[in-house]
BALOBA-1460 file (C-alpha; in Angstrom, 3 decimals):
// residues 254
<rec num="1" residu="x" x="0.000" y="0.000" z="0.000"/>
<rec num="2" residu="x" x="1.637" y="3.648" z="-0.836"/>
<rec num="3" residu="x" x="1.350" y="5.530" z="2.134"/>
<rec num="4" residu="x" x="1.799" y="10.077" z="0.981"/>
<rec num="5" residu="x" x="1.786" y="12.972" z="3.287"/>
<rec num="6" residu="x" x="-1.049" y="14.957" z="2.832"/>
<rec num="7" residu="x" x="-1.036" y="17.559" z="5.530"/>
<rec num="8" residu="x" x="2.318" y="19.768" z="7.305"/>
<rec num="9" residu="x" x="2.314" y="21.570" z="10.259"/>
<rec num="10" residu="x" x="5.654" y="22.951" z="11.278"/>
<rec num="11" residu="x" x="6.794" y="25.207" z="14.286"/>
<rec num="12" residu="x" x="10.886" y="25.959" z="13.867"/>
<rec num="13" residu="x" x="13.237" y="28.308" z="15.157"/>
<rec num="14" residu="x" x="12.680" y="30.314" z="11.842"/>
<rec num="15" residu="x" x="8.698" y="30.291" z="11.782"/>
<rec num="16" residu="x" x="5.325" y="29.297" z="13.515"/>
<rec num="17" residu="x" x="4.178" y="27.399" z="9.608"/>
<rec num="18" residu="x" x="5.806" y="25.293" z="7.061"/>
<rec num="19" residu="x" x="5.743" y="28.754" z="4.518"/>
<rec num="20" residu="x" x="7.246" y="31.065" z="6.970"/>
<rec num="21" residu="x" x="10.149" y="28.753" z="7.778"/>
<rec num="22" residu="x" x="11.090" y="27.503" z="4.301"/>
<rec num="23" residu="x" x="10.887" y="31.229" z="2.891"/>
<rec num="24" residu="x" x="13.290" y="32.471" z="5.977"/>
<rec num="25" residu="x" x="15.497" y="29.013" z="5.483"/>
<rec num="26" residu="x" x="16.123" y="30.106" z="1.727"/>
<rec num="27" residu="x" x="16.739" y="33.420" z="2.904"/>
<rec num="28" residu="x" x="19.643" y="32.185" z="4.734"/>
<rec num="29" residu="x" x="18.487" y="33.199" z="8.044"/>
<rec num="30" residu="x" x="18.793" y="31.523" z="11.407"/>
<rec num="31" residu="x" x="17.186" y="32.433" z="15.178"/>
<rec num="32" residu="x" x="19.754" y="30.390" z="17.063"/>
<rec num="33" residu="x" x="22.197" y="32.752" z="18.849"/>
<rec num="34" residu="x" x="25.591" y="31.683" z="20.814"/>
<rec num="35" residu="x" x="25.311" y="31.561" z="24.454"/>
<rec num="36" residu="x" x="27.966" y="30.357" z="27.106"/>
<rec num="37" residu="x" x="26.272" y="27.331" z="26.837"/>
<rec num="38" residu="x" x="26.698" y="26.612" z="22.805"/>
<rec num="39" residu="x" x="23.704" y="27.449" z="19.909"/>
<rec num="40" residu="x" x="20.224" y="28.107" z="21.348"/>
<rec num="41" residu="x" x="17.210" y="29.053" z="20.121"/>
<rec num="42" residu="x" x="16.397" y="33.341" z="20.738"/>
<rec num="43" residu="x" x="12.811" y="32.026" z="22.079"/>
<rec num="44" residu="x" x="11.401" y="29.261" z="24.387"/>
<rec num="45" residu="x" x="7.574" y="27.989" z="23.723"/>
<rec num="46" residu="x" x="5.607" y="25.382" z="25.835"/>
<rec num="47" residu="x" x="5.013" y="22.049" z="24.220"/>
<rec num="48" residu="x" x="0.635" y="22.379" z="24.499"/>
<rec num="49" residu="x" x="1.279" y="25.677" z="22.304"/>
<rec num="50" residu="x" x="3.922" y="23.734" z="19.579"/>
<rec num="51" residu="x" x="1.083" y="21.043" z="19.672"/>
<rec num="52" residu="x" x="-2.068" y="22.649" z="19.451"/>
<rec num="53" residu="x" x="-0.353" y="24.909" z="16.461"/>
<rec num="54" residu="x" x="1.111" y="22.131" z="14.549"/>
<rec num="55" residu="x" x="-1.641" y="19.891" z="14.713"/>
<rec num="56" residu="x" x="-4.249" y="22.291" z="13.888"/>
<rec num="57" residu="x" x="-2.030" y="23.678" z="11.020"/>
<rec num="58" residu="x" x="-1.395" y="19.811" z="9.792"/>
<rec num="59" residu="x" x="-5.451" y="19.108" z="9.949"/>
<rec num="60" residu="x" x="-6.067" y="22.450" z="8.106"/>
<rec num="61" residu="x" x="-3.266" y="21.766" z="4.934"/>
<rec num="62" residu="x" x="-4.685" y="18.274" z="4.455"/>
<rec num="63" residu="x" x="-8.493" y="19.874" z="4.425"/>
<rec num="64" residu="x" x="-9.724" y="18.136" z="6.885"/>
<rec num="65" residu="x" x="-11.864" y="18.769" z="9.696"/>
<rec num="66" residu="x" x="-11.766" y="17.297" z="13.566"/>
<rec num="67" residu="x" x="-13.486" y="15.206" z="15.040"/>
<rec num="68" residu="x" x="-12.084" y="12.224" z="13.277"/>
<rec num="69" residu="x" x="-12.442" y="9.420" z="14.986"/>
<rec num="70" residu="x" x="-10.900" y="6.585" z="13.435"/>
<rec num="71" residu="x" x="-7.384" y="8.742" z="12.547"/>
<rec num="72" residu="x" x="-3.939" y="7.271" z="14.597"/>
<rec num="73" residu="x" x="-2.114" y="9.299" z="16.604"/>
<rec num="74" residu="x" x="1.994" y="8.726" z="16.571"/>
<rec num="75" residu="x" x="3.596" y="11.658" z="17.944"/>
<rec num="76" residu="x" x="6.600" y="11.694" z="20.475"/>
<rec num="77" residu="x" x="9.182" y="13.306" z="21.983"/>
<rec num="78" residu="x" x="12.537" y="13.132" z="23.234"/>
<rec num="79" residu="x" x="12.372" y="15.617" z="26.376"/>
<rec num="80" residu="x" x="8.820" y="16.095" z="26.771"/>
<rec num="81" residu="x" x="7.596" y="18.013" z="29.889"/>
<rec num="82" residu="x" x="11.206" y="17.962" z="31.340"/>
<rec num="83" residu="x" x="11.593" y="21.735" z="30.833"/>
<rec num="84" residu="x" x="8.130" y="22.929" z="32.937"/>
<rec num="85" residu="x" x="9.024" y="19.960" z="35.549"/>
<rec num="86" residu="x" x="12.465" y="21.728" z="36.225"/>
<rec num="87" residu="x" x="10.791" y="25.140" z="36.022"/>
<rec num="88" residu="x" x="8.258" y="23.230" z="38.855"/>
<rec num="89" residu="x" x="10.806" y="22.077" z="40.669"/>
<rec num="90" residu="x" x="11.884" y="25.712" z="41.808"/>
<rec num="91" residu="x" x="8.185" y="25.911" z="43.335"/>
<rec num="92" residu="x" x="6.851" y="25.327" z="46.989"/>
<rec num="93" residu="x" x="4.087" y="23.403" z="45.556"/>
<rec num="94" residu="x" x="2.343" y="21.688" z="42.664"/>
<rec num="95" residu="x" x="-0.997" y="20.568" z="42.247"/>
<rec num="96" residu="x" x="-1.158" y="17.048" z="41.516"/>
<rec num="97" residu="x" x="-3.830" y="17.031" z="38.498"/>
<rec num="98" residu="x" x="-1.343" y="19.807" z="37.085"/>
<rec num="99" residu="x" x="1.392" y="17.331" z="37.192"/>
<rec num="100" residu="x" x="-0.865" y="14.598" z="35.571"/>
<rec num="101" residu="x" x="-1.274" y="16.653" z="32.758"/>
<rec num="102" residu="x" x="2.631" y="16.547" z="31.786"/>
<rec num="103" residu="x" x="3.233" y="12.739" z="31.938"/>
<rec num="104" residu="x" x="5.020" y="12.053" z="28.752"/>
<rec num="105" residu="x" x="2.437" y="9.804" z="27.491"/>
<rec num="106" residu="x" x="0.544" y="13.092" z="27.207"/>
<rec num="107" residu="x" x="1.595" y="14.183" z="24.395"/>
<rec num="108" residu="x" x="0.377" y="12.323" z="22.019"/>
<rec num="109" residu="x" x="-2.596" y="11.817" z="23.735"/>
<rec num="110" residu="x" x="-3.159" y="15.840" z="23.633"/>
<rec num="111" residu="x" x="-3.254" y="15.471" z="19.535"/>
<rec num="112" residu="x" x="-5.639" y="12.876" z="19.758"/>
<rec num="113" residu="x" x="-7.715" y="15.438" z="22.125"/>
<rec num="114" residu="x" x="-7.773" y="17.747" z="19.803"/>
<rec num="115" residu="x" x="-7.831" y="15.631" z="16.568"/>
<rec num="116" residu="x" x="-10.928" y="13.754" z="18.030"/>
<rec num="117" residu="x" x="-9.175" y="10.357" z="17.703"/>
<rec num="118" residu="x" x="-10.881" y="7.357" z="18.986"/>
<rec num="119" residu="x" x="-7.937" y="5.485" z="17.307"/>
<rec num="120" residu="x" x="-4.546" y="3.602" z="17.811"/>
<rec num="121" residu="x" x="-2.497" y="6.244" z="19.974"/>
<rec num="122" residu="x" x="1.442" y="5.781" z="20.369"/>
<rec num="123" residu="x" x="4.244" y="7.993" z="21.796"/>
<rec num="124" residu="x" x="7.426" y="6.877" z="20.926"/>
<rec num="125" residu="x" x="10.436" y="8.136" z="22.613"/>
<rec num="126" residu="x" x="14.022" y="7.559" z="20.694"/>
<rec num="127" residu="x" x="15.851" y="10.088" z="21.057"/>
<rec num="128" residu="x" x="17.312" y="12.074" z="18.310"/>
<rec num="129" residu="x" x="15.409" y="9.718" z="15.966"/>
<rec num="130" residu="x" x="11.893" y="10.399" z="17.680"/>
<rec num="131" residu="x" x="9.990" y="11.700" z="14.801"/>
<rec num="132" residu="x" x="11.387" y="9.852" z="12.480"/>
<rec num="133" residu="x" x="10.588" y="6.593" z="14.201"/>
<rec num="134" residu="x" x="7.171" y="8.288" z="14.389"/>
<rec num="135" residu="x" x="6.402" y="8.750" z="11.013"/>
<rec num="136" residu="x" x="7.942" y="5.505" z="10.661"/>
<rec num="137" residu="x" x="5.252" y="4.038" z="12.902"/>
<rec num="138" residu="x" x="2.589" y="5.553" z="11.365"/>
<rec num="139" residu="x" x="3.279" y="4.015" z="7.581"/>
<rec num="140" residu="x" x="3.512" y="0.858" z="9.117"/>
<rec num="141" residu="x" x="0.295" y="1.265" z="10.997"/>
<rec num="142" residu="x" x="-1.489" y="2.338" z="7.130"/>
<rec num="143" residu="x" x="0.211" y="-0.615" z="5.479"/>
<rec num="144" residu="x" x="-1.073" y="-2.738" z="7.684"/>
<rec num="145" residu="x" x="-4.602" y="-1.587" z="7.434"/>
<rec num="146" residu="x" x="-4.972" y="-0.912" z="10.781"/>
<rec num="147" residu="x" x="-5.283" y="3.281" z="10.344"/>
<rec num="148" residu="x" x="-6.674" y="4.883" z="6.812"/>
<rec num="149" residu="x" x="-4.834" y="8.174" z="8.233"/>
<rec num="150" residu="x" x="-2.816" y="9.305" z="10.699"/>
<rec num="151" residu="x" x="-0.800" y="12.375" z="11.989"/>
<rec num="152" residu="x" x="3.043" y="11.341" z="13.190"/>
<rec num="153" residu="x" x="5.710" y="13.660" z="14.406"/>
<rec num="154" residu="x" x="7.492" y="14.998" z="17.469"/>
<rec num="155" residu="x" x="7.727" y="17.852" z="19.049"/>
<rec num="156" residu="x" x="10.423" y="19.396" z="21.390"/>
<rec num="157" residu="x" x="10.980" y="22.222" z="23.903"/>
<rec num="158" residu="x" x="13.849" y="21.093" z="25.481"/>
<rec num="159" residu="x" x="16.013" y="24.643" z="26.140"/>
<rec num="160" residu="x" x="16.376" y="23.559" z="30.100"/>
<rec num="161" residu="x" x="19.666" y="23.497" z="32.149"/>
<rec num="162" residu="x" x="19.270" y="19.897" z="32.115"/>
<rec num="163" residu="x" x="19.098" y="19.478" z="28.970"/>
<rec num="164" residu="x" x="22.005" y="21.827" z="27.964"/>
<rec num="165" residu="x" x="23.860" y="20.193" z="30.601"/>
<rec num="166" residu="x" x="23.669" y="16.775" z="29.350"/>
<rec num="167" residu="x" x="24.706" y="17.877" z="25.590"/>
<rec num="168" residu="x" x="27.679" y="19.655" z="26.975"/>
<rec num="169" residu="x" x="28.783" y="16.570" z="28.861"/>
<rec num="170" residu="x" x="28.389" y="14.974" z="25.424"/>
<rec num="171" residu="x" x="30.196" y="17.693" z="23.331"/>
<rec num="172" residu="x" x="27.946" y="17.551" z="20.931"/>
<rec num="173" residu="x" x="26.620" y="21.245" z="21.189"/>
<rec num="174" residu="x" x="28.036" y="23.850" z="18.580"/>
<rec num="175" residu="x" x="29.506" y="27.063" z="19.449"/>
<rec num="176" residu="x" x="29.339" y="29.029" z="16.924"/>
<rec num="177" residu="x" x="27.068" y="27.747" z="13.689"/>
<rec num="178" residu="x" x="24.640" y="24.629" z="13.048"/>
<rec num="179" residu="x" x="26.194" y="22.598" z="9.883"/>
<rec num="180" residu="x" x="25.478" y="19.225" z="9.791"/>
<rec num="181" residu="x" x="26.063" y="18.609" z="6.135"/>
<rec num="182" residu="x" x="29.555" y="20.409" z="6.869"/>
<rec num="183" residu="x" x="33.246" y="18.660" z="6.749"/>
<rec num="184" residu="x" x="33.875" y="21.274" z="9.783"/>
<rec num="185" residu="x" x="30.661" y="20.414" z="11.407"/>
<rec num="186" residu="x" x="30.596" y="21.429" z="15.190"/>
<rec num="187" residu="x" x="27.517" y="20.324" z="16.237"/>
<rec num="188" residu="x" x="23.712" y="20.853" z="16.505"/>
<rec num="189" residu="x" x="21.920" y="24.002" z="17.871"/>
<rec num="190" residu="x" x="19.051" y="23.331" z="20.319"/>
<rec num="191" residu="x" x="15.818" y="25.184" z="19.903"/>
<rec num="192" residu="x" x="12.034" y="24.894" z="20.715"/>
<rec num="193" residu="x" x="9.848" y="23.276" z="17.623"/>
<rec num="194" residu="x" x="7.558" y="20.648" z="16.456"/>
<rec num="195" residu="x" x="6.345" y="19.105" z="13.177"/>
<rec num="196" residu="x" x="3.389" y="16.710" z="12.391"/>
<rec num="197" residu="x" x="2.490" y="15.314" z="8.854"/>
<rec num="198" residu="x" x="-0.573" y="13.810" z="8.184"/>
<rec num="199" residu="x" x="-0.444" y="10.234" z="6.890"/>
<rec num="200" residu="x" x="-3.240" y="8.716" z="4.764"/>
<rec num="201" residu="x" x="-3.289" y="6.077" z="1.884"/>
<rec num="202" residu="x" x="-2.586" y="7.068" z="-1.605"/>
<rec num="203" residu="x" x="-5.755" y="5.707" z="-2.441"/>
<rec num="204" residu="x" x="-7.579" y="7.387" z="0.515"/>
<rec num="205" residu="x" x="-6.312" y="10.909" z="-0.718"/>
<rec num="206" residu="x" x="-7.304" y="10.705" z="-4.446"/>
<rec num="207" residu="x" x="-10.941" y="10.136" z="-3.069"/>
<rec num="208" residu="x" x="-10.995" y="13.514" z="-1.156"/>
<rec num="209" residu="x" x="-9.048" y="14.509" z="-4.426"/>
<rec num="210" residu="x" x="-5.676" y="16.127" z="-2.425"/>
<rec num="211" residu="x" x="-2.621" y="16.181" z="-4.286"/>
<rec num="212" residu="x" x="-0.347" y="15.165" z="-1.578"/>
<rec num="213" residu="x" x="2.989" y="16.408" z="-1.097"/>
<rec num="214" residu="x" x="5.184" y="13.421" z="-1.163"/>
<rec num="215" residu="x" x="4.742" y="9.066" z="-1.068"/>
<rec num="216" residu="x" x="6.583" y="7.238" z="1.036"/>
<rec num="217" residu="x" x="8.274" y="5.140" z="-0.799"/>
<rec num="218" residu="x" x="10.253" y="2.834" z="1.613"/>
<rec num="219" residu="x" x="11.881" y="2.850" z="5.152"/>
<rec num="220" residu="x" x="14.001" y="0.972" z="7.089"/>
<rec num="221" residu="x" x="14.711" y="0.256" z="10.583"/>
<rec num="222" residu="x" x="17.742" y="-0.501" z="13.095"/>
<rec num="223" residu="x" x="19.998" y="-0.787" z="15.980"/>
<rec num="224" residu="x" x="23.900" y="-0.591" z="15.881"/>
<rec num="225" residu="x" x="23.835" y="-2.645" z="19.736"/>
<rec num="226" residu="x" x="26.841" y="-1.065" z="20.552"/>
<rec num="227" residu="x" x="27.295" y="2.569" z="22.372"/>
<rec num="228" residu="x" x="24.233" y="4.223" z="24.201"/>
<rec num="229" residu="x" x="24.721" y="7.239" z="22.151"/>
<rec num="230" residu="x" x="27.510" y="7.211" z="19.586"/>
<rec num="231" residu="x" x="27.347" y="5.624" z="16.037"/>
<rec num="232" residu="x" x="29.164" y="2.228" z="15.116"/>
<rec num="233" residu="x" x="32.231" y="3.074" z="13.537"/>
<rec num="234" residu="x" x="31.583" y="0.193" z="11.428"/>
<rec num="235" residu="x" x="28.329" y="2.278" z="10.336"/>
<rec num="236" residu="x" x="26.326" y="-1.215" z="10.830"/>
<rec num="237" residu="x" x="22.980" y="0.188" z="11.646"/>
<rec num="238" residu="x" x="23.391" y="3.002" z="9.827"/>
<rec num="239" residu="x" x="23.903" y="0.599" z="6.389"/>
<rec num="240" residu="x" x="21.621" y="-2.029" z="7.622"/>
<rec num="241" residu="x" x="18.634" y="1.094" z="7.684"/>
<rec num="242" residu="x" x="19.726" y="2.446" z="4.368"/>
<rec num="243" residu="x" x="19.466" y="-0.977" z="2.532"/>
<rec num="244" residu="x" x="16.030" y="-2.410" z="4.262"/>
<rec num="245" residu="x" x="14.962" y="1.271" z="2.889"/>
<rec num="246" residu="x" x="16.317" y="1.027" z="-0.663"/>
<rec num="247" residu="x" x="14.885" y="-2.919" z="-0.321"/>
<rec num="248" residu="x" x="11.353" y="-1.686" z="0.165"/>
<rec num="249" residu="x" x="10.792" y="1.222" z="-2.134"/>
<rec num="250" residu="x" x="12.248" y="-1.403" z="-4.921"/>
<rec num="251" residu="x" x="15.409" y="0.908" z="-5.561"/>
<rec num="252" residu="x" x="19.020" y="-0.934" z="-6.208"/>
<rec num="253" residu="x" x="21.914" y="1.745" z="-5.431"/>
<rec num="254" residu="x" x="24.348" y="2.232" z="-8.723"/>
């Protein structure tokens, strides 16, 4: 079954849509500015507002309208509430209820609030890879019938002294500019943002006649089993991923 994205909403650094970022990436702008503590982003937003906007952006792009109550929910995140619980911890008190309401299983489950889902609801949690494996989840999900649509993503606000102190400890935070694609790459830049596609069968879109954005044509999955954090320098995983990937969409590399 071809599984395309039908539906973007997208809360970055640069922009609270997909248009406003893209136009300000191409510009060649950034909002990450160098503190003592590496690249961070100039603002801070709570995760219910970066998942209330992206989700009702997403919804609105793929024209469609909540309550839906058969659509799957796959949306995680890495650090979840971990920024408001350390702003919390600072306080004499905290109402328990309050607290309840930042379990990180909540996340996801606040999309499927507002979505109306009545559906399959995950919240994966992997790290870097979070929405990634999210999206991931969500294909599979469609291909196996179980969903006819779903919205996948993550979602982060994780600008906390935790946080900052755990990337320092790892070195992996740059100091002065975010180039990952660079030979002279220093690191990654940490910011508040969020992104959520909407997933749906390629056969469920033509009947609500959407031209979708993109098809997922394959993806692949895996662990390296070695280091908690770092890559295999045998790049194991990373090869292993790339070839279930190429195996699926029915490509052959030259």
């Amino acid at each position: 079954m071809n599984v395309v994205i039908t539906g973007i909403g997208l809360w970055t650094a640069l922009g609270d849509t997909a248009i406003a970022t893209w136009q300000r990436y191409c510009e060649g702008k950034t909002a990450l500015i160098a503190t003592t503590e590496g690249l961070v982003g100039a603002t801070t937003l709570t995760l219910e507002k970066i998942l209330e906007t992206t989700t009702t952006q997403a919804l609105k792009d793929a024209k469609l309208t909540a309550p839906l109550p058969s659509a799957g929910v796959v949306v995680g995140s890495s650090r979840s509430f971990q920024a408001q619980w350390e702003t919390w911890l600072r306080q004499p008190s905290l109402p328990r209820a309050t607290w309840l309401q930042t379990l990180p299983a909540t996340v996801s489950q606040r999309v499927a609030h507002i979505v109306g889902s009545q559906g399959i609801v995950l919240n994966p949690t992997a790290a870097c890879a979070t929405g990634i494996w999210a999206i991931a989840q969500g294909v599979l999900l469609i291909e196996q019938g179980r969903c006819d649509l779903v919205l996948a993503g993550g979602v982060e606000s994780a600008v906390s002294p935790l946080t900052l102190a755990g990337f320092r400890q790892l070195g992996v935070l740059a100091q002065e500019r975010a180039a990952p694609f660079d030979r002279q790459r220093q690191g990654f830049g940490l910011a508040a943002g969020g992104a959520i596609v909407v997933l749906e069968s390629e056969a469920g879109a033509r009947s609500r006649a959407i031209e979708p954005y993109a098809r997922i044509a394959g993806l692949g999955l895996s662990a390296d089993a070695e280091h908690m954090a770092a890559p295999s320098v045998h790049q194991t995983g990373a090869l292993l991923a790339i070839q279930r990937a190429l195996t699926q969409a029915n490509l052959t590399p030259q």
